[in-house]
FISELO-439276 format. One record per residue (C-alpha): residue number from 1; residue in one letter; x, y, z. Coordinates in Angstrom, 2 decimals, padded with zeros to 5 digits. Layout:
! residues N
<node k="NUM" r="a" u="X" v="Y" w="Z"/>
...
! end
This chain:
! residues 380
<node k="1" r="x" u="-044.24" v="066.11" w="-000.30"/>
<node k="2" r="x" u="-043.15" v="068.29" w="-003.88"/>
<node k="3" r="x" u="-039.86" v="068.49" w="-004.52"/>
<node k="4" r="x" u="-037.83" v="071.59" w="-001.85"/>
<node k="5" r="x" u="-036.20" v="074.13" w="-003.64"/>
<node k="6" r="x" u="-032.32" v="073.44" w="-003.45"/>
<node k="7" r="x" u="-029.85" v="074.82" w="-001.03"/>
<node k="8" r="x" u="-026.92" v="076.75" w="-002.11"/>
<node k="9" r="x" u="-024.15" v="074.14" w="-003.35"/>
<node k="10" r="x" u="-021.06" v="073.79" w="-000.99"/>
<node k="11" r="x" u="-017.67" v="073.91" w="-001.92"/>
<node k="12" r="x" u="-016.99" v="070.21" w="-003.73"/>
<node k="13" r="x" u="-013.27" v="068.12" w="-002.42"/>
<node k="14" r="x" u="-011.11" v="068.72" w="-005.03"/>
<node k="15" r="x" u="-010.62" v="064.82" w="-007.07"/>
<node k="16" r="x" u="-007.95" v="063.15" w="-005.04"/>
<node k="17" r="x" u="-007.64" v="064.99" w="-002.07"/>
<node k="18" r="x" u="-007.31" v="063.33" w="001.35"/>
<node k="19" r="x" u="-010.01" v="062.49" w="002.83"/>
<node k="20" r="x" u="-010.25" v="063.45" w="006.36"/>
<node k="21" r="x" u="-010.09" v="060.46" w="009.18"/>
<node k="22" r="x" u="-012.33" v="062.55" w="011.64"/>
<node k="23" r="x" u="-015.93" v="061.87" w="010.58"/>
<node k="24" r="x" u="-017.01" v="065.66" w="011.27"/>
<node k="25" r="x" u="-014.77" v="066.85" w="008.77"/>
<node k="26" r="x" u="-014.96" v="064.28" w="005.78"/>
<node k="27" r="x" u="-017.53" v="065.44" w="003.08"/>
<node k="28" r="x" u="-020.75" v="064.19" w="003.41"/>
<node k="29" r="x" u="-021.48" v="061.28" w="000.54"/>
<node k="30" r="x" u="-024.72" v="061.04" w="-001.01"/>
<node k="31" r="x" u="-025.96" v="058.23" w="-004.13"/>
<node k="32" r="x" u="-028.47" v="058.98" w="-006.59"/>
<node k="33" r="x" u="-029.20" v="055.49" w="-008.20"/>
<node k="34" r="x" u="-031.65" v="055.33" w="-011.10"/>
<node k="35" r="x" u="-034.23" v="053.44" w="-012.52"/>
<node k="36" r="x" u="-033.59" v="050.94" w="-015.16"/>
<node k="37" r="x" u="-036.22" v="047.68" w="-014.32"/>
<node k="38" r="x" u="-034.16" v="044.80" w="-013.49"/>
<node k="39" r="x" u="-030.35" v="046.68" w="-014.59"/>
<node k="40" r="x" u="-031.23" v="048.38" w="-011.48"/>
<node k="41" r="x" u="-030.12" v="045.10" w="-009.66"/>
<node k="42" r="x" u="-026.14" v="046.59" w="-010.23"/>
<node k="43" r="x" u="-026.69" v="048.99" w="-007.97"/>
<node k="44" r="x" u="-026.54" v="046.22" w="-005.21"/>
<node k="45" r="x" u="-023.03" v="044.76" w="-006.61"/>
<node k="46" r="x" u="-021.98" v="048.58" w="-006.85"/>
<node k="47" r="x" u="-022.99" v="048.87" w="-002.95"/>
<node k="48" r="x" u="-021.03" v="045.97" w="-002.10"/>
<node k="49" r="x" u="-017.93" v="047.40" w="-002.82"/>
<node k="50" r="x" u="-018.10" v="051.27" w="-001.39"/>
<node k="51" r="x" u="-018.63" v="049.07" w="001.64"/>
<node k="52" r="x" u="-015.84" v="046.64" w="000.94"/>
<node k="53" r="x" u="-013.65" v="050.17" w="000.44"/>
<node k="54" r="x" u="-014.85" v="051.52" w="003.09"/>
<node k="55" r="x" u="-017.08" v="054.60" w="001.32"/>
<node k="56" r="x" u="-019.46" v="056.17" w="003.63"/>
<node k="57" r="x" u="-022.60" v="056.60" w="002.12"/>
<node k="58" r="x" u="-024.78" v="059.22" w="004.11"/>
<node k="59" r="x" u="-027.69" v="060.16" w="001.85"/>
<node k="60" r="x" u="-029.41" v="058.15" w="-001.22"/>
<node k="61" r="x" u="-032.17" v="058.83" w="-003.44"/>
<node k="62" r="x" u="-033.46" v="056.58" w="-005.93"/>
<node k="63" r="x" u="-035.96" v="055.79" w="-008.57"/>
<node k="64" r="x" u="-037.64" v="052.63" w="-009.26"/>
<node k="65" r="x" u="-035.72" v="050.18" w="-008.77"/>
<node k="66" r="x" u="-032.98" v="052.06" w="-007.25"/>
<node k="67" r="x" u="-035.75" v="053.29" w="-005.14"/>
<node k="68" r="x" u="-036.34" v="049.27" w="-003.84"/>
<node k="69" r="x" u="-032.78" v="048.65" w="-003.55"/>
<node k="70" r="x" u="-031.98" v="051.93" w="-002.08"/>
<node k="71" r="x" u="-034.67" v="051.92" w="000.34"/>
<node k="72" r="x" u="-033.78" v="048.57" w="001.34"/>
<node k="73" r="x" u="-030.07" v="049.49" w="002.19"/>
<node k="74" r="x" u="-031.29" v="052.58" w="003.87"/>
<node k="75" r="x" u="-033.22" v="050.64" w="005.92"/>
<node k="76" r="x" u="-030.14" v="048.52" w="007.48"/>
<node k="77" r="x" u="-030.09" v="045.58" w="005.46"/>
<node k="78" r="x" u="-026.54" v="044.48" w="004.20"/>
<node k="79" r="x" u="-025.77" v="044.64" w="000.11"/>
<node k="80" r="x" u="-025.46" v="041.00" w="000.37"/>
<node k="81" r="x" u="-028.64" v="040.44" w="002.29"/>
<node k="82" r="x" u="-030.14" v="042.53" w="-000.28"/>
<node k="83" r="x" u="-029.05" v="040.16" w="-003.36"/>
<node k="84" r="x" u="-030.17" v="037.04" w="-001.55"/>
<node k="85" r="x" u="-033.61" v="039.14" w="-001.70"/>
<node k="86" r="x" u="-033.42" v="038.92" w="-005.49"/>
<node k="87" r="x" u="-031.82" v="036.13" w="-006.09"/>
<node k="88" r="x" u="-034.61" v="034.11" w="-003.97"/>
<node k="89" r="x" u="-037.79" v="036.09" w="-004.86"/>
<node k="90" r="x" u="-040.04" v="034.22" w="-007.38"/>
<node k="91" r="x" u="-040.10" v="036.79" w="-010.57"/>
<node k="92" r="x" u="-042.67" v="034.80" w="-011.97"/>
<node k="93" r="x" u="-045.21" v="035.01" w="-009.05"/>
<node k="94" r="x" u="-044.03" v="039.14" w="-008.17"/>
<node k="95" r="x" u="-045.25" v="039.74" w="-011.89"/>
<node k="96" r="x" u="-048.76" v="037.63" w="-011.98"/>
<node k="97" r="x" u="-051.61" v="040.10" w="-012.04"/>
<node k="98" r="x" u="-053.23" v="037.78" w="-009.81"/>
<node k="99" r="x" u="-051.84" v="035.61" w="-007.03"/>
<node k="100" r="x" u="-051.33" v="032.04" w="-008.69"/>
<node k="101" r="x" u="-054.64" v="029.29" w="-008.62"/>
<node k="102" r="x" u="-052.74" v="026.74" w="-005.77"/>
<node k="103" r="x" u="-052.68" v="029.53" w="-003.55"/>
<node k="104" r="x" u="-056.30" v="030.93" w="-004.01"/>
<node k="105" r="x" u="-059.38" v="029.22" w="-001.60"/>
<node k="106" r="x" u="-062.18" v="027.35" w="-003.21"/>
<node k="107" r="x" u="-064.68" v="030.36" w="-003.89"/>
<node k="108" r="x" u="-061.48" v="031.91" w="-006.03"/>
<node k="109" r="x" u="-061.23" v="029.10" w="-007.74"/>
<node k="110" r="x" u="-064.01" v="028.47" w="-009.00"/>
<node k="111" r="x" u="-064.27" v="032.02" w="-010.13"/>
<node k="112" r="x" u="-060.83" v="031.23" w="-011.95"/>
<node k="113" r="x" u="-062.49" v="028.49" w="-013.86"/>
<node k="114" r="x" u="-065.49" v="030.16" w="-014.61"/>
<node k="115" r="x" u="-063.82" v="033.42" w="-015.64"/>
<node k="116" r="x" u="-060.53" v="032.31" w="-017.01"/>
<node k="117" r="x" u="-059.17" v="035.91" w="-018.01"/>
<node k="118" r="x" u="-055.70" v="037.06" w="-017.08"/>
<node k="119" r="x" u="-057.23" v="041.20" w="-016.56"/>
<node k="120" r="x" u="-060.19" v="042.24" w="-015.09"/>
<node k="121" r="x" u="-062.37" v="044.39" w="-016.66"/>
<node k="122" r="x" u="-065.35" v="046.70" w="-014.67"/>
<node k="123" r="x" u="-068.59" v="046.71" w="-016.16"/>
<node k="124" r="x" u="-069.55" v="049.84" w="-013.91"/>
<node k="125" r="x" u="-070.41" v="052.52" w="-015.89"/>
<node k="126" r="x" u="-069.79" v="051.42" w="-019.27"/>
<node k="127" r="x" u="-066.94" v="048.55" w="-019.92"/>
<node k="128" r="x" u="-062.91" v="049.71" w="-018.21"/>
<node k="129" r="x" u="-060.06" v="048.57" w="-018.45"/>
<node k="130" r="x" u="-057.79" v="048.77" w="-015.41"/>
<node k="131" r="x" u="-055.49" v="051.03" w="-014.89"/>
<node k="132" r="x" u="-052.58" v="048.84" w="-014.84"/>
<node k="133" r="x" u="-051.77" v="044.88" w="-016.01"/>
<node k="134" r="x" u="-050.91" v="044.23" w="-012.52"/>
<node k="135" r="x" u="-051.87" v="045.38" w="-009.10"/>
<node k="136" r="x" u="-048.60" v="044.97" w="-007.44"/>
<node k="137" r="x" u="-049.09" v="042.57" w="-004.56"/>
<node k="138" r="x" u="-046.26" v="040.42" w="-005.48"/>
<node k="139" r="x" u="-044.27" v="043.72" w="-005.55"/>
<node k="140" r="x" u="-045.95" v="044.67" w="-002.42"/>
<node k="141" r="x" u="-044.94" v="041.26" w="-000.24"/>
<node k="142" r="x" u="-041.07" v="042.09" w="-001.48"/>
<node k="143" r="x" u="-041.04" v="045.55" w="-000.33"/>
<node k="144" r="x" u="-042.57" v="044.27" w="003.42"/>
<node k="145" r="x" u="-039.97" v="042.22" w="003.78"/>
<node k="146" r="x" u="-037.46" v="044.82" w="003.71"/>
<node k="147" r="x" u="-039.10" v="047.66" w="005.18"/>
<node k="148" r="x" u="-041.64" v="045.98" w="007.66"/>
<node k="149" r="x" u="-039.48" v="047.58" w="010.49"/>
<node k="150" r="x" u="-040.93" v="050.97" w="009.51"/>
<node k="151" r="x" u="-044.69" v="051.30" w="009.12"/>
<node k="152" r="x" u="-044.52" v="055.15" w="009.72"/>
<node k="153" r="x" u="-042.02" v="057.55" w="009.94"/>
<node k="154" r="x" u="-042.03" v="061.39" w="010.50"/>
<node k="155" r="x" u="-039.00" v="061.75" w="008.58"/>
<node k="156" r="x" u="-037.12" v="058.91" w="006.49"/>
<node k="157" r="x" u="-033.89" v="060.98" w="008.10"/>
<node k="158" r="x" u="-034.71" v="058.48" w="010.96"/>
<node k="159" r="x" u="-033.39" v="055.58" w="009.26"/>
<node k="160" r="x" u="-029.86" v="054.47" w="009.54"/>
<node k="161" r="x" u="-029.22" v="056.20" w="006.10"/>
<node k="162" r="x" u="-031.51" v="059.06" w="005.17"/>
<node k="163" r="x" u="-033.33" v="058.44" w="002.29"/>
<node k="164" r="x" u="-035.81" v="059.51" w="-000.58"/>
<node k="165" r="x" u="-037.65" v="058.03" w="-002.93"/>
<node k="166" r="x" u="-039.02" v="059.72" w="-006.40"/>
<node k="167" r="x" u="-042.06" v="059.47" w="-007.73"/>
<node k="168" r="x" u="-044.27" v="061.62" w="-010.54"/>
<node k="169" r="x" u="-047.49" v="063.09" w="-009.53"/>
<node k="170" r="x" u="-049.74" v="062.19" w="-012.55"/>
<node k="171" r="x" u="-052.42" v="065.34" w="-012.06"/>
<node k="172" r="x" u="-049.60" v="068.21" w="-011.49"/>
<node k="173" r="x" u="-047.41" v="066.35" w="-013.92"/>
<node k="174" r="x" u="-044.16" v="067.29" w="-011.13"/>
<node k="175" r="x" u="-041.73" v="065.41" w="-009.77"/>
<node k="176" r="x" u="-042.68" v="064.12" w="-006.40"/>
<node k="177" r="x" u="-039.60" v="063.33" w="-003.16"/>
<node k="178" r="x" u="-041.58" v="061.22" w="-000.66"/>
<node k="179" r="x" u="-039.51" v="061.50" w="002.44"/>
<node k="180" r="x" u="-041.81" v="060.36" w="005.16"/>
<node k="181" r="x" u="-044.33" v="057.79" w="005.86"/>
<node k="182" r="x" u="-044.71" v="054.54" w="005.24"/>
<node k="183" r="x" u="-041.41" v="053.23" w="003.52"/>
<node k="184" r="x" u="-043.14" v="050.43" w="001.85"/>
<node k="185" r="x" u="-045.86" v="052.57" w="-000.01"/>
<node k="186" r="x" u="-042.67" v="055.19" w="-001.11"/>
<node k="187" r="x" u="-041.11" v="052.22" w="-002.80"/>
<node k="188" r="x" u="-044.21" v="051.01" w="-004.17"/>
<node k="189" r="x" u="-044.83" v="054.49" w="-005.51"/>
<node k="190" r="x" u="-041.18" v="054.98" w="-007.16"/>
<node k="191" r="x" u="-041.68" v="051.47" w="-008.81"/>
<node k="192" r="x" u="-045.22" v="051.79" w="-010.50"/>
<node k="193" r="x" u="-044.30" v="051.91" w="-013.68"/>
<node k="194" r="x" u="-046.97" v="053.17" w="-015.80"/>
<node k="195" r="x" u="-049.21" v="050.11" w="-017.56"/>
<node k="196" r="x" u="-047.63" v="047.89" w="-015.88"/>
<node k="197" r="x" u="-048.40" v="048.61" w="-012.06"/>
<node k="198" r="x" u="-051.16" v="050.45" w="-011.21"/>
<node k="199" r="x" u="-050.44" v="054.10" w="-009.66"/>
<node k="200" r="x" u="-050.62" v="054.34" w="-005.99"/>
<node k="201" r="x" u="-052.74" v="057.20" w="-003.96"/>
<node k="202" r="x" u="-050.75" v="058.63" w="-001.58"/>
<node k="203" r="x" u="-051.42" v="062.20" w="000.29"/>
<node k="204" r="x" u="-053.89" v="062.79" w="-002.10"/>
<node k="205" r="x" u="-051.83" v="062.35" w="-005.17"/>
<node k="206" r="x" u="-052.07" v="059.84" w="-007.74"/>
<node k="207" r="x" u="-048.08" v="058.63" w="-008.19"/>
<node k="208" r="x" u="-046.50" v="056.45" w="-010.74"/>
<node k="209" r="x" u="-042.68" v="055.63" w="-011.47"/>
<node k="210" r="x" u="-040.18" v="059.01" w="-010.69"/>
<node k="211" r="x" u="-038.46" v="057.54" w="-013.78"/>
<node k="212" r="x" u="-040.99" v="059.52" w="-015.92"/>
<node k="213" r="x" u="-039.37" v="062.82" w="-015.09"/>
<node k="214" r="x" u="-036.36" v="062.47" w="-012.64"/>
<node k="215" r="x" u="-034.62" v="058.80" w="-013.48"/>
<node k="216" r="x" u="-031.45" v="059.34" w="-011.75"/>
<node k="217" r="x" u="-032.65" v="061.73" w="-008.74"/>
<node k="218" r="x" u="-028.78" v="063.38" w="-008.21"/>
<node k="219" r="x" u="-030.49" v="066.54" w="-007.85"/>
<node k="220" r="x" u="-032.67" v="065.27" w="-004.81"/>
<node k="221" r="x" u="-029.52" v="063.92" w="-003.26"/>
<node k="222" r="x" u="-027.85" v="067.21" w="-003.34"/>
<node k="223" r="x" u="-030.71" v="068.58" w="-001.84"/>
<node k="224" r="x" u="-030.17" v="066.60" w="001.04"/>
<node k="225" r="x" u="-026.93" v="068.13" w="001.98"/>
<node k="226" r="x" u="-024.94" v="065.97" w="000.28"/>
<node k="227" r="x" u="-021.61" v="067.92" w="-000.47"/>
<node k="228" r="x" u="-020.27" v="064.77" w="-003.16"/>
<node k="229" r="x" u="-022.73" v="063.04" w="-005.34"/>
<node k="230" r="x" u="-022.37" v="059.96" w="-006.96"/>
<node k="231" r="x" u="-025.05" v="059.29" w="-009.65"/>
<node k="232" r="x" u="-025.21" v="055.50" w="-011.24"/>
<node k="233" r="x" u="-027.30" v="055.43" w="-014.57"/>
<node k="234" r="x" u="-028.49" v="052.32" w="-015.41"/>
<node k="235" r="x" u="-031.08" v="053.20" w="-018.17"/>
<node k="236" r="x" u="-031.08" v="051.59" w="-021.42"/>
<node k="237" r="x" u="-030.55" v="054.71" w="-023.17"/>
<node k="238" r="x" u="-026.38" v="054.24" w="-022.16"/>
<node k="239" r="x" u="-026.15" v="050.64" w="-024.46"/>
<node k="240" r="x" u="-026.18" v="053.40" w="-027.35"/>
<node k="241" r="x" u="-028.92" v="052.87" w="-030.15"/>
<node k="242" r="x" u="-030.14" v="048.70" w="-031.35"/>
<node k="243" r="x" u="-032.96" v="049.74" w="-033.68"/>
<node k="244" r="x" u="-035.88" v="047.95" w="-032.13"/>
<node k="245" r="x" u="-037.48" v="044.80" w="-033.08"/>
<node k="246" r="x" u="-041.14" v="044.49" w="-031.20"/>
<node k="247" r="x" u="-043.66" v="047.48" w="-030.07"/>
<node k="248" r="x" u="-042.53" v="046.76" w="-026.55"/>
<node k="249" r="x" u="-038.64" v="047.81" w="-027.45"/>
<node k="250" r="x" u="-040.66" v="050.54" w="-029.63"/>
<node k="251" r="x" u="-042.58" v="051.61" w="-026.34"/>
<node k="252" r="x" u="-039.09" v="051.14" w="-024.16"/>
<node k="253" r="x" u="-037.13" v="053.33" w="-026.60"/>
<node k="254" r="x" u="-040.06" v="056.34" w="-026.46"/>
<node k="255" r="x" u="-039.85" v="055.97" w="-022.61"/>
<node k="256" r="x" u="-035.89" v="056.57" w="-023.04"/>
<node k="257" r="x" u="-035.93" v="058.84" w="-025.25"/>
<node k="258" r="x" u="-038.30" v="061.20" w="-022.96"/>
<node k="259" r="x" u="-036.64" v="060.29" w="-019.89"/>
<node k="260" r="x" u="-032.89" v="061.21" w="-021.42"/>
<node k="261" r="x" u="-033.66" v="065.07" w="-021.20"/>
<node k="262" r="x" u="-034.96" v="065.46" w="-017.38"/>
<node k="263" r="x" u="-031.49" v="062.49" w="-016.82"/>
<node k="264" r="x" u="-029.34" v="064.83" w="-018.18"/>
<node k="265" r="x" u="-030.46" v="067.87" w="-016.35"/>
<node k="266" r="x" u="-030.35" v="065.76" w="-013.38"/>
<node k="267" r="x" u="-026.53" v="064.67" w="-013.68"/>
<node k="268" r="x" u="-025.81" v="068.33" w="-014.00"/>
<node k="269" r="x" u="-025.60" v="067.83" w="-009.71"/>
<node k="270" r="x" u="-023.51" v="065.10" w="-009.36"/>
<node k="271" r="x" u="-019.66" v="064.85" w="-009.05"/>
<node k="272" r="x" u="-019.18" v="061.67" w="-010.38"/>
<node k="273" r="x" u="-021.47" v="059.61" w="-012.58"/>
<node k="274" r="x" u="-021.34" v="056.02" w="-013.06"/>
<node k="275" r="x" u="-022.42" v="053.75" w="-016.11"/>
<node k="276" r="x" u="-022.04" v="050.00" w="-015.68"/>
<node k="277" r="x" u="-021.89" v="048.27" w="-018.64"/>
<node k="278" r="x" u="-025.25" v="046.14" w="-018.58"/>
<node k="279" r="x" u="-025.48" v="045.77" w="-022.82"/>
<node k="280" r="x" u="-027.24" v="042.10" w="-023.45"/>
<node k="281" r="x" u="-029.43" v="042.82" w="-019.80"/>
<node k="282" r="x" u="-032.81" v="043.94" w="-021.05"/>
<node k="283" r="x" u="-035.16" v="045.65" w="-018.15"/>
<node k="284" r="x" u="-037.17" v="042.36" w="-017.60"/>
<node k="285" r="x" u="-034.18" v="039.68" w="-016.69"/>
<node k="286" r="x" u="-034.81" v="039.41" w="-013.24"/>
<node k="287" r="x" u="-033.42" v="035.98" w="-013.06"/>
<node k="288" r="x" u="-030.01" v="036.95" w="-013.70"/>
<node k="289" r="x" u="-029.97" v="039.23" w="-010.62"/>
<node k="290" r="x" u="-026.50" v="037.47" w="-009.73"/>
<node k="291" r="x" u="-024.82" v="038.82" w="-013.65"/>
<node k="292" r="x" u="-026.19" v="041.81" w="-012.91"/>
<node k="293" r="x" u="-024.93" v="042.56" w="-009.75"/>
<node k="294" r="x" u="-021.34" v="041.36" w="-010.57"/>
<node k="295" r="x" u="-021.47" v="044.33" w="-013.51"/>
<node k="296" r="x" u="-022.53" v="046.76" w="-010.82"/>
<node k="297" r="x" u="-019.40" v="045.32" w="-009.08"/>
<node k="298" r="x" u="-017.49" v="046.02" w="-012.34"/>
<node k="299" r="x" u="-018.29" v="049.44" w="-012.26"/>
<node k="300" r="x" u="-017.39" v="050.93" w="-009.14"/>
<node k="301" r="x" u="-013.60" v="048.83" w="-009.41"/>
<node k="302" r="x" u="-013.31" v="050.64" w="-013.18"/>
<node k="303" r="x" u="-013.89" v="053.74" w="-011.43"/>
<node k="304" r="x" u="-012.24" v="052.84" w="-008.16"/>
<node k="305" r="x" u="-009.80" v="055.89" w="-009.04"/>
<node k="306" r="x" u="-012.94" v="058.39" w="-008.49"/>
<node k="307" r="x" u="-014.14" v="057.08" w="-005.69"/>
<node k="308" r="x" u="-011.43" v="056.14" w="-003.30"/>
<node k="309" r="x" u="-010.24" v="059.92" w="-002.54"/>
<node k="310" r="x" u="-013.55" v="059.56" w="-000.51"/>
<node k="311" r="x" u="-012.69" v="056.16" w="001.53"/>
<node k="312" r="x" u="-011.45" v="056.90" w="005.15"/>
<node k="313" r="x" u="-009.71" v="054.54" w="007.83"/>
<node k="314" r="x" u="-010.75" v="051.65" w="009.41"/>
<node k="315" r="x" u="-011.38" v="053.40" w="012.82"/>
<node k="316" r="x" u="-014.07" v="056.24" w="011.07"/>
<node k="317" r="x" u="-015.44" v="053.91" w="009.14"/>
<node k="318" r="x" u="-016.40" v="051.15" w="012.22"/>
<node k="319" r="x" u="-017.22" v="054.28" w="014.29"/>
<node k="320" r="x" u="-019.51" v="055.28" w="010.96"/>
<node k="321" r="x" u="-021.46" v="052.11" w="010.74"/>
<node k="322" r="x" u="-021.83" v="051.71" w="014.07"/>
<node k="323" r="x" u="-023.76" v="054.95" w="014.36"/>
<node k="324" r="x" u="-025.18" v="053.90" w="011.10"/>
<node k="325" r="x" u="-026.78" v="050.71" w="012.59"/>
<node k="326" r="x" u="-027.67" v="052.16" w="016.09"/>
<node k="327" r="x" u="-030.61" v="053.12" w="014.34"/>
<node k="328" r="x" u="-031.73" v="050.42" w="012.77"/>
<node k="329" r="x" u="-034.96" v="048.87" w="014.18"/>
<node k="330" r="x" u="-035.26" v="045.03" w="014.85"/>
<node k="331" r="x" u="-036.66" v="042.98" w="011.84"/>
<node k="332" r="x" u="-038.11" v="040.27" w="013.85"/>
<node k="333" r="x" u="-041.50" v="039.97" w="015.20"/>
<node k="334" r="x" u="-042.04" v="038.57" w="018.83"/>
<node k="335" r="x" u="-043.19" v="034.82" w="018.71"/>
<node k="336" r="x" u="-047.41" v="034.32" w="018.90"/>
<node k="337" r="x" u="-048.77" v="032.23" w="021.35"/>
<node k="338" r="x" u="-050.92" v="029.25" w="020.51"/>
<node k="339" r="x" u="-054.55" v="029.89" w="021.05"/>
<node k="340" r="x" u="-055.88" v="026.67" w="022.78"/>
<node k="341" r="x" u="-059.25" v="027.37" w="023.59"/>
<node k="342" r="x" u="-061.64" v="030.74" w="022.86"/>
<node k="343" r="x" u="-064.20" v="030.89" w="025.73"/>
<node k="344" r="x" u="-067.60" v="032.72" w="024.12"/>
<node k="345" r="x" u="-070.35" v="033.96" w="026.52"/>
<node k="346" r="x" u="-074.25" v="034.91" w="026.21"/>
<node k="347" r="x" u="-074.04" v="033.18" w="022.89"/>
<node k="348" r="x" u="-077.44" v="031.21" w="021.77"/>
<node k="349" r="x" u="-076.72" v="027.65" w="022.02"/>
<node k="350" r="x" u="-078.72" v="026.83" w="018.33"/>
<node k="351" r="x" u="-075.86" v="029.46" w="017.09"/>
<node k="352" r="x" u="-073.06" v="027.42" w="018.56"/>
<node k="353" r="x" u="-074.19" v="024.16" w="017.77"/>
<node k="354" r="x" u="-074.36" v="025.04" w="014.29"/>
<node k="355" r="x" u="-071.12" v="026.54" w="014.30"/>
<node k="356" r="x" u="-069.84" v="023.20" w="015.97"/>
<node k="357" r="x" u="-071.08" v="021.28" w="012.84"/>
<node k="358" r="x" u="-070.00" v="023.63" w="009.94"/>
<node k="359" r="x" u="-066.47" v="023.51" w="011.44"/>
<node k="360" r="x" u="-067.05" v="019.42" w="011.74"/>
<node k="361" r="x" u="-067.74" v="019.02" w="007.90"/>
<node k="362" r="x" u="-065.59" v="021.94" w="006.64"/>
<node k="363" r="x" u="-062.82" v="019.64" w="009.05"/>
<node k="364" r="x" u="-063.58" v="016.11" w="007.70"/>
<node k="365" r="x" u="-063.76" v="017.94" w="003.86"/>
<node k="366" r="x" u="-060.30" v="018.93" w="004.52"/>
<node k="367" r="x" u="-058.42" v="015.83" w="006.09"/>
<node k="368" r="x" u="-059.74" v="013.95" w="003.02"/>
<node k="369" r="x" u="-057.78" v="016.03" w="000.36"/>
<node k="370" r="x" u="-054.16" v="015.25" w="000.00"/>
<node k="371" r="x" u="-051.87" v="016.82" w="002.93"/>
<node k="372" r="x" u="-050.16" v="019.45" w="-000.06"/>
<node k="373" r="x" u="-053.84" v="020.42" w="-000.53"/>
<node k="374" r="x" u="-054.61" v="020.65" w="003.21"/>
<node k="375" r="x" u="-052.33" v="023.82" w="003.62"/>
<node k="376" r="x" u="-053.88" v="025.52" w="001.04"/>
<node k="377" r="x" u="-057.33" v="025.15" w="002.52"/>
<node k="378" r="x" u="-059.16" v="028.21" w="004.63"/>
<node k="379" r="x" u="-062.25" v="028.36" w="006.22"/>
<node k="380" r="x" u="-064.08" v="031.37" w="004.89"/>
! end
């Protein structure tokens, strides 16, 4: 869905002011958190302590990355649970264009060998290259874990925080707010960054990474009904300028650079903007997701002064969350029961004996490879 026109603004809390204890009168807190590649791991550490403070957070919007780990939080999961989910996914898998060669069955193999190339070009229609270096499954598995609870949604209002994610609609060249749907394919939308992941279809539309045109979304989250904003830029483009030293920094700076006029627009809604200090973390250090967090940590205590006036009491805040988390849907999946026997009728005998002996040899091939090998193995 395009962007909504925005409501009139309400009256801000004046910096400082009490914050009421009863939840219907306290104003209603909403995060923008932006896009920045792997810096946008700080917004988990910056998380961890509204909740340690006891900050309500009742609306976020993010891009890219803030889009995962805002959609993830939004979803129920803790900030905590949410940097184990970094800290233990394998970077170096998530990023191969293709799944690795242990994990692929014989057939894929032997393509692998035959065709050793690390992108795949069509030959339909005159020679292509793809539209991105990698097709984001690795991406793809990551986002399922955290949003598998919610397939579909009418309205991502429904989930225990209400939540949108921005994308850019490549044909219309306009910023697109996906607020319903799948919340799996909105994150993978908000996160394709462009030549890296391929775009996604989605409604029709052909999305890539909101960063292109709306990297810290603060306007979206006032136009949720957020009456105090709190943007956190993580972007680059706040280390101040290191004149570059490859064409990727070269291609990294351009991106910046037209990013920093629709970001500054942008902050023009929020009430408090944050800027964690992430010099020396370039976009692609996933690995130190633990560093990073700690900064976005850093952050919120440097600017505890800002956002305490909008902490409340113990009793609001456990009467908030557990509202918050009555909505929440059940991450587990109900246990499968082990098939022992399929009973086939009216099938030709000839047909099941030589299923019988395919199954035979394709079992014997198998128990002879090593037992590491054996788990790898599927009968195609």
């Amino acid at each position: 869905m395009s962007r909504r026109s925005l409501p009139a603004r309400k009256r801000r809390p004046a910096p400082g002011s009490a914050v009421a204890a009863d939840a219907s009168e306290r104003p209603k807190l909403g995060l923008a958190l932006g896009g920045g590649a792997a810096r946008g791991i700080a917004h988990i550490g910056f998380l961890q302590w509204l909740e340690e403070h006891r900050v309500p957070v009742d609306f976020i919007a993010g891009t890219s990355t803030g889009g995962l780990v805002g959609g993830a939080y939004a979803a129920g999961m803790t900030p905590e649970e949410i940097r184990e989910l970094m800290r233990d996914a394998d970077w170096d898998i998530i990023f191969l264009a293709d799944s690795p060669f242990k994990y692929k069955t014989f057939r894929r193999k032997e393509d692998a060998r035959e065709f050793p190339a690390l992108i795949e070009l069509g030959l339909k229609s005159g020679l292509k290259l793809p539209s991105g270096l990698n097709a984001g499954q690795g991406v793809q598995t990551l986002l399922d874990r955290s949003a598998a609870p919610y397939p579909h949604l009418d309205s991502f209002d429904e989930l225990p925080t209400p939540f949108r994610a921005v994308a850019t609609d490549l044909d219309q060249a306009v910023v697109v707010v996906l607020g319903r749907g799948s919340l799996a394919e909105a994150m993978r939308a908000t996160m394709a960054i462009p030549g890296v992941f391929t775009p996604v279809t989605l409604d029709g539309r052909l999305l890539v990474d909101g960063g292109t045109l709306d990297n810290v979304p603060a306007d979206v989250t006032r136009s949720m009904g957020a009456d105090v904003v709190v943007a956190v830029n993580v972007s680059s483009s706040t280390d101040g300028f290191t004149p570059p030293t490859s064409f990727v920094d070269v291609l990294g700076r351009t991106m910046d650079t037209m990013m920093a006029v629709g970001v500054t627009k942008a902050l023009q809604s929020a009430d408090v903007v944050i800027t964690p200090d992430l010099r020396g973390f370039p976009g692609t250090d996933y690995r130190r997701s633990d560093e990073i967090v700690e900064r976005g940590y850093e952050a919120a205590e440097a600017a505890r002064d800002r956002l305490l006036p909008y902490a409340v009491d113990v009793e609001t805040y456990e009467a908030w969350s557990r509202a918050r988390l009555a909505k929440k849907r059940d991450r587990s999946f109900p246990p499968m029961e082990r098939v022992r026997r399929i009973r086939a009728r009216d099938v030709p005998r000839p047909a099941v004996s030589r299923g019988k002996r395919f199954l035979d040899e394709r079992g014997r091939a198998v128990l002879r490879q090593p037992r590491s090998v054996r788990a790898l193995t599927f009968v195609r």
